[in-house]
C-alpha positions, 0 to 999 in steps of 0.5 A: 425500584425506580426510585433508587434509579434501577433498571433491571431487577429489585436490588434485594432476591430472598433465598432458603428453604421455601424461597428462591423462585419467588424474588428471583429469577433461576440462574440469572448470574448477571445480576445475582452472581454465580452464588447467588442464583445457586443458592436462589435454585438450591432453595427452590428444590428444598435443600437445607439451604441457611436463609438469607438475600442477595444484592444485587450486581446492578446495586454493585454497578450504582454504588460504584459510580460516582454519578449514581450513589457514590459509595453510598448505601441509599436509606431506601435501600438500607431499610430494605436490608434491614427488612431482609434481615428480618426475614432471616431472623424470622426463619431461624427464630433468632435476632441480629444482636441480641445476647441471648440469642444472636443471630450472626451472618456471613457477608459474601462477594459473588459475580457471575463469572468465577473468580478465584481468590478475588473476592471478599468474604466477611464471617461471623458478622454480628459478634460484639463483646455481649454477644460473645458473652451471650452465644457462650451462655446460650450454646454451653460452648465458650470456646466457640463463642471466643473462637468465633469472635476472633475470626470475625475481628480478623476478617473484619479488620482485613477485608472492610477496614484494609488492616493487613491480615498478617499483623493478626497472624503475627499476635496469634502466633505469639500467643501459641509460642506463649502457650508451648502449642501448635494449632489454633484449635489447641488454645483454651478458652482463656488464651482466645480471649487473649487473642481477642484482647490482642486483636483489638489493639490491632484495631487501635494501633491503626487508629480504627476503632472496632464497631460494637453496633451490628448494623454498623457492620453490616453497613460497612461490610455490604459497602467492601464488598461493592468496593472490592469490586473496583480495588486494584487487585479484582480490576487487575485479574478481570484485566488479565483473565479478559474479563468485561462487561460485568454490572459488578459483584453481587453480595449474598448476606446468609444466616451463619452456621457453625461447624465449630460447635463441637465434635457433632459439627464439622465442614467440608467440600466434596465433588458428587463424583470423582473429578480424576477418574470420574468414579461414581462416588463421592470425592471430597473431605472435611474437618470435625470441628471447623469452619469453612476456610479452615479445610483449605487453609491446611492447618489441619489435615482434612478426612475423606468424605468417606469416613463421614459415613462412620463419623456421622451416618445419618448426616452422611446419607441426608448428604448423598441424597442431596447429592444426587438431587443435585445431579439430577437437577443440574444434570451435571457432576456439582462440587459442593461446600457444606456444613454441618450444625450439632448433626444438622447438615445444611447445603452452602454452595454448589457449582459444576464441577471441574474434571480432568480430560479422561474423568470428562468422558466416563461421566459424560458416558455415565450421564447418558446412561443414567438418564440424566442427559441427552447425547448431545448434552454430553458431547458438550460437557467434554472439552476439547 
């Protein structure tokens, strides 16, 4: 720790199932971000959380600044993450990069104070043309392979090498007129692969060649993240929200999992009660056959939490009970990201949830009265 010149933490906290409180200190936001310490404290009540590490804020602060490492990722540090992801690949029986059974990861900004729409996100980090090749011959599923590896050229072209998102809107757009259809999910095969072609003269006609070696990726994408925290746009918002005396942005690199495997997969966000009228029950939605972004994108219309339990009804109550060991825990109504993996829920994120002014005071009344918080606790959850 010393030798890379920190001072408040190692720059690497593991997290999953079974991790969380051994390299971590719980709810530290200050330097694990808000998504880190909650993944860190969902891993040590034994949810099904995707394994994987966070760098720390004080790595942001040090990258930063031109004194210190100078936007540079330091060897001792790289070998470190290197090692991490290891570890992920030991808990999921899989390997960054290989063909035959490729690991692939999301690569997140998280700092300790919410901001919305402010922060970078890398998915399906890992894809090359083998792997591509390798995750349609291992799963049976080329179309998940393909769709997947368009997605990551999209937001690896964006977010880590500034190319304007809208240049590859434009060539899947084309390629839908092409194809007389609407939706991305309406594409074959053979017209993701053409997406892919395209994607890749994208790359080209800015003069930036898309990195086939993985670890060059991941490189570049933790450096984005940590750059992103000084770009105009994220200075700008923590300017107007009055936002200060951050170390930085956190980066969370996570074992990927897929809700686009097929139609035993899916993805979805539900709050543990309903933030409108505070309701005991669950209020949420998901998509059969998607990946996180594509419930808030309104491409296609989501279906209530609800329906979950007709669709998929094992899942369905793995995912109430997870629901209400949260509750318990946070002793707080959570909103809640998760996905789910050829019938295997996993648990991506939780936080407290917002609520309108009439749902504050039932759930803060139906807290009490469950046991789950003191009177005064729940005083303090009704804003004013």
């Amino acid at each position: 720790m010393n030798s890379l010149g920190l001072k408040l933490a190692p720059p690497i906290s593991l997290f999953g199932k079974g991790q969380g409180t051994t390299t971590s200190k719980k709810n530290d936001k200050t330097l694990f971000g808000g998504k880190g310490a909650n993944l860190a404290e969902m891993s040590s009540i034994g949810l099904s959380v995707p394994p994987g590490f966070t760098i720390t804020t004080e790595c942001c602060q040090f990258f930063c600044d031109p004194k210190t490492w100078d936007q540079q990722l330091p060897p001792m540090l790289w070998e470190q993450i290197l090692t991490a992801v290891g570890t992920i690949e030991h808990n999921m029986d899989m390997q960054f990069g290989n063909p035959q059974n490729p690991l692939l990861l999301s690569v997140r900004s998280g700092a300790s104070i919410s901001m919305p729409g402010m922060m970078d996100t890398v998915l399906n980090l890992g894809m090359n043309d083998e792997v591509c090749q390798g995750l349609a011959e291992k799963t049976g599923n080329a179309r998940f392979a393909w769709d997947s590896y368009r997605r990551f050229l999209e937001m690896f072209g964006n977010v880590v090498l500034d190319i304007p998102r809208v240049l590859f809107e434009e060539e899947i757009d084309n390629i839908k007129y092409e194809r007389g259809v609407y939706q991305d999910s309406d594409l074959a095969v053979e017209d993701l692969q053409l997406v892919v072609q395209r994607f890749k003269a994208v790359y080209a006609d800015q003069n930036l060649e898309f990195p086939q070696d993985v670890t060059e990726q991941l490189s570049l994408a933790i450096g984005a993240v940590f750059k992103g925290w000084m770009g105009p746009r994220a200075v700008k918002y923590r300017e107007v929200e009055n936002i200060r005396n951050l170390l930085g942005t956190a980066v969370n690199v996570q074992s990927m999992v897929f809700g686009n495997m097929g139609e035993t997969s899916g993805t979805g966000v539900c709050f543990t009660r309903d933030p409108n009228n505070g309701e005991d029950e669950l209020f949420g939605e998901f998509l059969i056959n998607a990946q996180g972004e594509d419930v808030v994108a309104g491409i296609r219309t989501p279906k209530p939490i609800s329906e979950l339990a007709s669709v998929m009804p094992e899942v369905y109550a793995e995912f109430k009970s997870n629901t209400d060991i949260l509750e318990q825990h946070y002793g707080d109504m959570q909103d809640v990201e998760f996905t789910i993996q050829e019938g295997k829920l996993f648990m991506l994120q939780t936080r407290n949830g917002k609520r309108g002014g009439e749902a504050a005071v039932k759930i803060a009344v139906d807290l009490v009265e469950e046991g789950l918080v003191t009177q005064r606790q729940a005083i303090n959850k009704v804003l004013p």
